[in-house]
N, C-alpha and C positions, 0 to 999 in steps of 0.2 A: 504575358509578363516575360522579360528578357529573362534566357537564362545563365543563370552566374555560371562562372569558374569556380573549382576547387579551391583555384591558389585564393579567387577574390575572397570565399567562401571564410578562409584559414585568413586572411587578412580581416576581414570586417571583425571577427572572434574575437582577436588578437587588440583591435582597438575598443572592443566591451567587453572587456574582463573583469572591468569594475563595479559593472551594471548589477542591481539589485534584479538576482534571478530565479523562479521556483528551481530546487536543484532536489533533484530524490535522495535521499540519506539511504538508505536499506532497503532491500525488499528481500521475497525467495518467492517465484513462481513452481517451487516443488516439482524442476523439470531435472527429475530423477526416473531410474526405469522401475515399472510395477516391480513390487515387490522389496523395496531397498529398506531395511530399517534402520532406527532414528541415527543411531551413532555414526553411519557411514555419511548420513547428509551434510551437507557442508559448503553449497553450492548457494547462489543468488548474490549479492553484493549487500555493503557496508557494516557485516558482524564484524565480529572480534573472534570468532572460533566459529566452531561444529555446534552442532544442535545437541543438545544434551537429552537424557531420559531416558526411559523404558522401551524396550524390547518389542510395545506390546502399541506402538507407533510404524505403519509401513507405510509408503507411498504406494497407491493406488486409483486406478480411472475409477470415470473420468474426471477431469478438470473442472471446476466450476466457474459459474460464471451467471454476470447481473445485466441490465439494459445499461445499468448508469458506471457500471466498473470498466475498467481498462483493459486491453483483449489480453483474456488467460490463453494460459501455457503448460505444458507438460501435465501432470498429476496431480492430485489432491494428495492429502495424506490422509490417515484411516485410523482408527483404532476397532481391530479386534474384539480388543476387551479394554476394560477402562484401562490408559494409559494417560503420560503427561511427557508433556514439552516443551522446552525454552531454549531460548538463543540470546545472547550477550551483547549490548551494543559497546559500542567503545565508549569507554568515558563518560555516557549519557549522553542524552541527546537532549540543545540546548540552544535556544535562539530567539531570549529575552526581549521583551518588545513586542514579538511579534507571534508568529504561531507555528505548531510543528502539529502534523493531520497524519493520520495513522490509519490504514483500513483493511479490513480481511476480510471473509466468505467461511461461511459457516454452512453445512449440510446435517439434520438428523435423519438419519438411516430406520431407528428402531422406535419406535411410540417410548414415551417414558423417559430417553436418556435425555442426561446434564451435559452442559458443556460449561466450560470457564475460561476466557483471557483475564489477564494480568499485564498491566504496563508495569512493573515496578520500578521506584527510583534505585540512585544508589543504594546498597544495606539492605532495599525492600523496606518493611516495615511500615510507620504513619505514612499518610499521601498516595500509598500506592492504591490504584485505578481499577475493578473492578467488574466486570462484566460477565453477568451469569444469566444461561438458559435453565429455567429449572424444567420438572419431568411434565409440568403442564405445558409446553412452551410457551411462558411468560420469560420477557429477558427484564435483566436487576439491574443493575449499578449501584457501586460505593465507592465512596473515598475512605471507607475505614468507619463510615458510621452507620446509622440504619438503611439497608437498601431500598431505595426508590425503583419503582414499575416505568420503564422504558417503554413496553409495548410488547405485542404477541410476534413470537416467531413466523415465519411462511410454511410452517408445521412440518410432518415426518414428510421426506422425501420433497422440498422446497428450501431452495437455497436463498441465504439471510448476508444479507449485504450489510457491514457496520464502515463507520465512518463516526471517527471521532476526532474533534479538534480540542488540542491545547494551547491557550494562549497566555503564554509564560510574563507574569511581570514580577517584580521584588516584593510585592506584597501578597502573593500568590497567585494560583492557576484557574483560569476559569477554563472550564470543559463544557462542550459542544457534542452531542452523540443521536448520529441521525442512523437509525434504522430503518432498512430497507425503502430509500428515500425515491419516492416516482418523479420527482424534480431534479434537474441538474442543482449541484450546490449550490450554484449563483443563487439561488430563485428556493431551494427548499428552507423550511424553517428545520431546527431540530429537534427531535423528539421528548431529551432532557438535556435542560441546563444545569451543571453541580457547579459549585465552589469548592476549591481546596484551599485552606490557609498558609503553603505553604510553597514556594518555584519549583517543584520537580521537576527533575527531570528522568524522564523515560530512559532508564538503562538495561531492562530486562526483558523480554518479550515470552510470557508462562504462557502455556494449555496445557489444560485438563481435558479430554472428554470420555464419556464412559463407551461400551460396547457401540458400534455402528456409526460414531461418530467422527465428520469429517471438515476440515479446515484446510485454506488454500488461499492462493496470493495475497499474502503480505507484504504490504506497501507503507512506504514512511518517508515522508516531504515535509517541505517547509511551502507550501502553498498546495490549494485542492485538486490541480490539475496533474498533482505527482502521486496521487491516490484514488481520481474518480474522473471520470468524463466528466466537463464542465458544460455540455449541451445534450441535446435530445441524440445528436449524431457526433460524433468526430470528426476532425481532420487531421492526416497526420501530421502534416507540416507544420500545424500549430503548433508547436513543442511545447513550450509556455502559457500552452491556452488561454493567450489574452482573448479579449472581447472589441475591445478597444481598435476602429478601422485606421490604416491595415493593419489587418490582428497577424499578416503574416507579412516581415518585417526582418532585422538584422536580430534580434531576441532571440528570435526561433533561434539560427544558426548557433548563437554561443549556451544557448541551451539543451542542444542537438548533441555539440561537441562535450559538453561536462557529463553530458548521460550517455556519450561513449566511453571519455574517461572512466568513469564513474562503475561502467561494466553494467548499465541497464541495460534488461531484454529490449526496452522500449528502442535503442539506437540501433538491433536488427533489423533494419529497414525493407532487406530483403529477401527474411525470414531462410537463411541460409542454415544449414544445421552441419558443415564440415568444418573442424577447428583449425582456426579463428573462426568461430561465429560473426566476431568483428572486427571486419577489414575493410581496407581503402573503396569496398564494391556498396558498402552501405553510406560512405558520403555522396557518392553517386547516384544512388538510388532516390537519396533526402531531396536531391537535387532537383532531379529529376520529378518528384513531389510538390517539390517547393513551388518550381515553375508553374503546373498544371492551377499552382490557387486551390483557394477554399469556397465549398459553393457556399457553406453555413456560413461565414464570420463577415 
């Protein structure tokens, strides 16, 4: 495959900016150094502020990480002793029609301990989304009414891959939540299907977890490929992980360039760690990617 120019690179972009693209909304790979607790975090892209909560929240190794998740970074976070945390989206996160996918890494440390996320809408209250490990690891789900059985955690010291899709219409949210899922999305079913009567949307990202409990890369897209590997293996070039031959195309590019914008780890192409992390060496890099092809797609 010939390989592009930068300039061509920045021109093809520049004529698909209109293009209907998976674009990542949020995330936080918790690449903070051991030890930093919750109030000084503040790091990963598309919050509205700092990480709120308890004291009793640090960052600490290692990183976690699934066959079907996107390649982790920096730290986990931990709790000592039971603490809790949440971080603010702007405005809620909204894109009626169609679907906004969410997914994080959960670790139990100690036999016994809970864990809890929370998507809440604006206010919190009705609608807000639910997800609870109890002390047997059995994980729960609710939308505010009796919780339904998800399935069993990957137990003390086994890291639990969620993925959950909302697909926002005006007559309310259908939710999709696939636990620790051995299929690419394309191809996995999910474990529970709920209804919510109502269009929320996700403005709050809560944890809870008690002593030994630990959570890590939080991701938030408007398609699967901005939250989970969409095949058995990766390619990076795929930006957009289409499927569709050639799945690597002009997409990639303007996909490439909004999750640089955008301040995704994902657009360190060549895993550089001197600030800027990203710089003109990482369109290069894609480039140079891009060229080489995908052996999967």
């Amino acid at each position: 495959m010939r390989r592009m120019s930068l300039m061509a690179c920045c021109a093809m972009v520049a004529c698909t900016a209109g293009s209907a693209l998976a674009v990542g909304i949020a995330g936080d790979q918790f690449v903070y150094a051991a030890g930093t607790p919750l109030p000084l975090m503040g790091g990963g892209f598309g919050w509205a502020g700092m990480w709120m909560g308890n004291t009793y929240v640090i960052a600490a190794p290692p990183t976690l990480a699934y066959p079907l998740a996107l390649p982790s970074a920096g730290n986990a976070i931990q709790t000592p002793a039971t603490g809790e945390a949440w971080r603010v989206l702007p405005g809620g996160v909204t894109n009626f029609g169609n679907d906004i996918w969410v997914s994080w890494m959960e670790l139990t440390g100690i036999a016994g301990g809970t864990a809890l996320v929370r998507l809440d809408p604006p206010g919190a209250g009705f609608g807000t989304l639910s997800i609870f490990k109890d002390a047997a690891g059995i994980v729960w789900a609710s939308t505010g009414g009796v919780p339904v059985a998800v399935g069993p955690s990957a137990g003390v010291g086994g890291t639990d891959f969620f993925v959950v899709r909302l697909r926002q219409f005006a007559a309310g949210t259908g939710i999709a939540i696939y636990l620790n899922p051995g299929l690419a999305l394309s191809a996995a079913v999910p474990n529970l299907v709920l209804a919510d009567p109502l269009p929320y949307s996700p403005a709050r990202y809560y944890w809870r977890g008690d002593g030994g409990q630990r959570l890590d890369e939080i991701r938030i897209g408007t398609g699967p490929g901005d939250v989970a590997l969409l095949g058995a293996t990766t390619c990076y070039a795929n930006c957009d992980g289409s499927t569709t031959v050639p799945c690597l195309n002009v997409n990639d590019f303007a996909c490439f360039l909004n999750k640089f914008a955008a301040g995704d780890p994902y657009a360190n192409c060549d895993g550089s760690t001197t600030a800027p992390v990203l710089n003109v060496n990482d369109f290069g890099c894609y480039l140079n990617k891009f060229a080489a092809g995908c052996s999967n797609c």
